[in-house]
C-alpha positions in Angstrom: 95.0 192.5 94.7 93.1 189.6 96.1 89.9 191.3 94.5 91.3 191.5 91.3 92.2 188.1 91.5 88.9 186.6 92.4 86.9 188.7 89.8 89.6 187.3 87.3 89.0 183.5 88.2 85.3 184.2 88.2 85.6 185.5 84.6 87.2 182.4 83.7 85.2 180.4 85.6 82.1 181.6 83.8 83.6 182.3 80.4 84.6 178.5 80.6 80.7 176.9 81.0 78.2 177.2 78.0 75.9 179.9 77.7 72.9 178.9 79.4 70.1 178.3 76.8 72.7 178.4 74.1 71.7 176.2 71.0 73.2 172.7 71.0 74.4 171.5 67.0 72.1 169.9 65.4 71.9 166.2 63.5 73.7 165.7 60.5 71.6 165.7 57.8 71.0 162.3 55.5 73.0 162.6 52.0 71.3 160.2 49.3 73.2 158.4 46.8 73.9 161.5 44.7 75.6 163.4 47.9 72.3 165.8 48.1 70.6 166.4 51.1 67.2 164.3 51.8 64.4 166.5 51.9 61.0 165.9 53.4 59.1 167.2 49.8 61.0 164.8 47.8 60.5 161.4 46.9 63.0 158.3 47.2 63.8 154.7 47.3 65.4 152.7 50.3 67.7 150.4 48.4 70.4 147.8 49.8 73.8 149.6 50.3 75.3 147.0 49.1 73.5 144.0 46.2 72.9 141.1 48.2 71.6 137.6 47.0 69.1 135.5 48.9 67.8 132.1 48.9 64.3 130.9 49.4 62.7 127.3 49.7 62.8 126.8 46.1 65.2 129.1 44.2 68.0 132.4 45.2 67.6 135.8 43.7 68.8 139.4 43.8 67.4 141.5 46.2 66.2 145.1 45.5 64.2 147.8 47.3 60.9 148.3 49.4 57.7 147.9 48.1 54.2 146.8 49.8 52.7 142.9 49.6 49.9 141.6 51.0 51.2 138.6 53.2 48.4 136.2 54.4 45.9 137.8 51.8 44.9 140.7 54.6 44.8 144.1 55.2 46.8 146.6 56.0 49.7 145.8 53.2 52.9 145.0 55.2 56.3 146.6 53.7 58.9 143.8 52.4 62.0 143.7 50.2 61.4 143.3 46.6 63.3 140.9 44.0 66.1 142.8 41.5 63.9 146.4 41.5 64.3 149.0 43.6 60.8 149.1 44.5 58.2 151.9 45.6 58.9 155.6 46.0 58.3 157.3 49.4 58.8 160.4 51.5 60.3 160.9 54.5 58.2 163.6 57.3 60.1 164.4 60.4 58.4 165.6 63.7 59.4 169.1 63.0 58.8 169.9 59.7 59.4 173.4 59.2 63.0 173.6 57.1 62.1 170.2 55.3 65.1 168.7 55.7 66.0 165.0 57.3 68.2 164.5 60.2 69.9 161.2 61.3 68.3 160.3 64.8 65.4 162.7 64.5 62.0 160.9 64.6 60.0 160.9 61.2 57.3 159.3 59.2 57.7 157.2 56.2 55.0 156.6 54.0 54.4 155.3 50.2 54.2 158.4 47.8 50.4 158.3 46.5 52.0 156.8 43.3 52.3 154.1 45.6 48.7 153.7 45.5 47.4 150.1 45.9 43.8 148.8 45.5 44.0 145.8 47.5 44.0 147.9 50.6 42.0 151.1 49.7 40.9 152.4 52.8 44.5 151.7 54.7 47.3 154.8 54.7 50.6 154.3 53.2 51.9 155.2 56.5 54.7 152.9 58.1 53.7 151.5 61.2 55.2 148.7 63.2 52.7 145.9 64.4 53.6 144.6 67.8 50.8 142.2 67.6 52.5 139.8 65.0 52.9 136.6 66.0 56.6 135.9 64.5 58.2 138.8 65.2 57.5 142.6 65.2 56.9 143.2 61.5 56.6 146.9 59.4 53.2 147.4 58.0 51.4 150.2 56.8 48.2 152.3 58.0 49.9 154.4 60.6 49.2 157.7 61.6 51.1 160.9 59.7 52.1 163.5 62.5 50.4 163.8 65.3 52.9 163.0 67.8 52.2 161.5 71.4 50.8 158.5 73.0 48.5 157.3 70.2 51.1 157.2 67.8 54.5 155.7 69.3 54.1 152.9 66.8 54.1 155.1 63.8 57.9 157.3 64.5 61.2 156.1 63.1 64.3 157.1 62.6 67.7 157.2 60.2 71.1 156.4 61.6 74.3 156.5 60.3 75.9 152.9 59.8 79.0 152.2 59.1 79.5 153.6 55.5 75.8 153.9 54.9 72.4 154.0 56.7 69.7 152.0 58.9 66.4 152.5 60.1 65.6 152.1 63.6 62.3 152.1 65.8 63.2 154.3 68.5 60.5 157.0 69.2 62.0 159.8 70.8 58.1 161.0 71.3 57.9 158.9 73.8 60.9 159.4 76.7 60.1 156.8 78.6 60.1 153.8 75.5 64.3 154.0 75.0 63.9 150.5 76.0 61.7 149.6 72.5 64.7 151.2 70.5 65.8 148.1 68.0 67.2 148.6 64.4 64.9 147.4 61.3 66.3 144.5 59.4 65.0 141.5 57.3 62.7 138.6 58.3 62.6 136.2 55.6 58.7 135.3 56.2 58.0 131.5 55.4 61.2 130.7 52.9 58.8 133.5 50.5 58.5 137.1 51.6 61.2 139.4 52.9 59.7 141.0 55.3 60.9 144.5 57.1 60.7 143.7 61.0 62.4 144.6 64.3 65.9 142.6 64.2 69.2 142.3 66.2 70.7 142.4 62.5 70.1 146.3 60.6 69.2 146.4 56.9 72.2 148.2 55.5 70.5 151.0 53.3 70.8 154.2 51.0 68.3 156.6 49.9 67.9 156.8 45.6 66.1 160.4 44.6 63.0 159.2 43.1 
């Protein structure tokens, strides 16, 4: 009797933890604005969430998408928020490419689609980067490294959260385990009273993504 009892509360015992190696669920994937998955071979436009209204030195005006500017006449071309369009197409590349589809809180490239081309900066990559060398704050620029992941390329890995009843974009590169404490959402610097410029913010950009 007591051995049928033990082998019973063993059973449950092990019956009761998870398989060991078993899968664990993965990310949700990002929905655009038409309830469609976002896929990596697809192009799209970050747009505001919501239509927001901002003023400058001289006059206010609608905000719209992403787009690239020059700001300070020099290369590479920094990503900014663009006045009542909704801006330049791009792609989204996560770390693990194989199925093609994006995942909130998976790390991922974003880059310009080659549509995007601009021939201020023609030797620079369309490739979002941050630059931790700006002097304001810690702004989005381009001319970052597509794949590639390690210790050469921490600057260059972003990811999609879910927020609220939408999206944001964060800087927090899971390629690197030990830089959890760099992890800061991507909101607006309004550069000079002129140019809205993507940086790291306590504030997120409240997003969704427009099939191109």
């Amino acid at each position: 009797m007591k051995g049928t009892m033990l082998a019973f509360l063993l059973l449950f015992a092990l019956s009761s933890q998870p398989l060991l190696g078993s899968a664990e669920a993965s990310p949700d994937q990002v929905i655009d604005t038409s309830g469609k998955k976002l896929r990596a071979d697809t192009n799209y436009y970050i747009i505001p969430a919501k239509p927001f209204t901002t003023c400058g030195f001289v006059s206010c005006f609608n905000s719209g998408g992403i787009a690239l500017e020059t700001v300070g006449e020099s290369c590479p071309l920094d990503v900014v928020v663009v006045k009542h369009n909704q801006g330049l197409p791009l792609r989204f590349t996560p770390v693990n490419n194989k199925k093609g589809v994006v995942r909130v809180s998976t790390d991922l490239n974003i880059k310009f689609s080659n549509d995007a081309y601009d021939s201020r900066c023609p030797n620079h990559s369309l490739v979002w980067k941050i630059d931790p060398f700006s002097k304001e704050e810690t702004f989005v620029t381009t001319n970052g490294v597509l794949g590639n992941p390690g210790s050469n390329t921490i600057h260059n890995w972003f990811q999609i959260e879910k927020y609220e009843d939408a999206y944001k974009l964060v800087y927090c590169p899971n390629v690197c385990p030990s830089c959890k404490h760099v992890c800061k959402d991507i909101g607006i610097y309004v550069y000079k009273y002129r140019e809205m410029r993507l940086a790291l913010t306590n504030v997120p950009f409240k997003v969704k993504f427009q099939k191109a």
